[in-house]
Legacy VTK file of the C-alpha trace (Angstrom):
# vtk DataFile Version 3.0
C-alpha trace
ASCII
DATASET POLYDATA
POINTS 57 float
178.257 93.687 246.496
177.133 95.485 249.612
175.413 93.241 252.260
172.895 96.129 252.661
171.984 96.665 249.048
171.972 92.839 247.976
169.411 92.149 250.924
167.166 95.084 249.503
167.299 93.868 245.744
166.553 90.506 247.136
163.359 91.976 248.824
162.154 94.082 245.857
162.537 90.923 243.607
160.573 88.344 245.969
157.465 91.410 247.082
157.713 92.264 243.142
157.087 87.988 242.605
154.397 88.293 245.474
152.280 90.630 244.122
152.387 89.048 240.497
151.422 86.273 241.590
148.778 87.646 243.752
147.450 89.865 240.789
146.968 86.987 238.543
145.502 85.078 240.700
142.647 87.509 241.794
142.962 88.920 238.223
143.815 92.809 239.111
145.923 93.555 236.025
147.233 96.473 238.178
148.721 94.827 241.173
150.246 92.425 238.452
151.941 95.205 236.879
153.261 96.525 239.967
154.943 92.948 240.731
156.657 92.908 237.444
157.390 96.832 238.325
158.426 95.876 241.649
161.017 93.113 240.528
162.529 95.093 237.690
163.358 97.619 240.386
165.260 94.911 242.196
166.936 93.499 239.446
168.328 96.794 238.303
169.097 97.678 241.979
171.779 94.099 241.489
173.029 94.896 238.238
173.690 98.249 239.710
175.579 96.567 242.748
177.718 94.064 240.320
178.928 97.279 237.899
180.068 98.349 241.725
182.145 95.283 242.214
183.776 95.147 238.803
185.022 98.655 239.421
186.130 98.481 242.811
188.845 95.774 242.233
LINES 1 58
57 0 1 2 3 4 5 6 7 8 9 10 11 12 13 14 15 16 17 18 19 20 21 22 23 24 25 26 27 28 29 30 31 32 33 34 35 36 37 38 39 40 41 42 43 44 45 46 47 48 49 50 51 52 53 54 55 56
């Protein structure tokens, strides 16, 4: 997996886990959303990366 691209799902995932967490605390439904958003965006951003890798061997 690229350095680059495994550093940004890795950021997406933890601001996405952030913001959740921040949402439910304070109760703004929306900022929760955009956490869970937010993190879904990273994970796909990883599975995207690890299709990469299979195929490149």
């Amino acid at each position: 997996m690229a350095g680059d691209e495994k550093a940004k799902s890795k950021v997406e995932q933890a601001k996405g886990k952030v913001k959740e967490t921040a949402g439910r605390a304070v109760g703004n439904e929306r900022l929760e959303a955009e956490g869970r958003a937010e993190q879904a965006k990273g994970d796909a951003r990883e599975a995207k990366e690890k299709v990469k890798d299979v195929f490149k061997d």
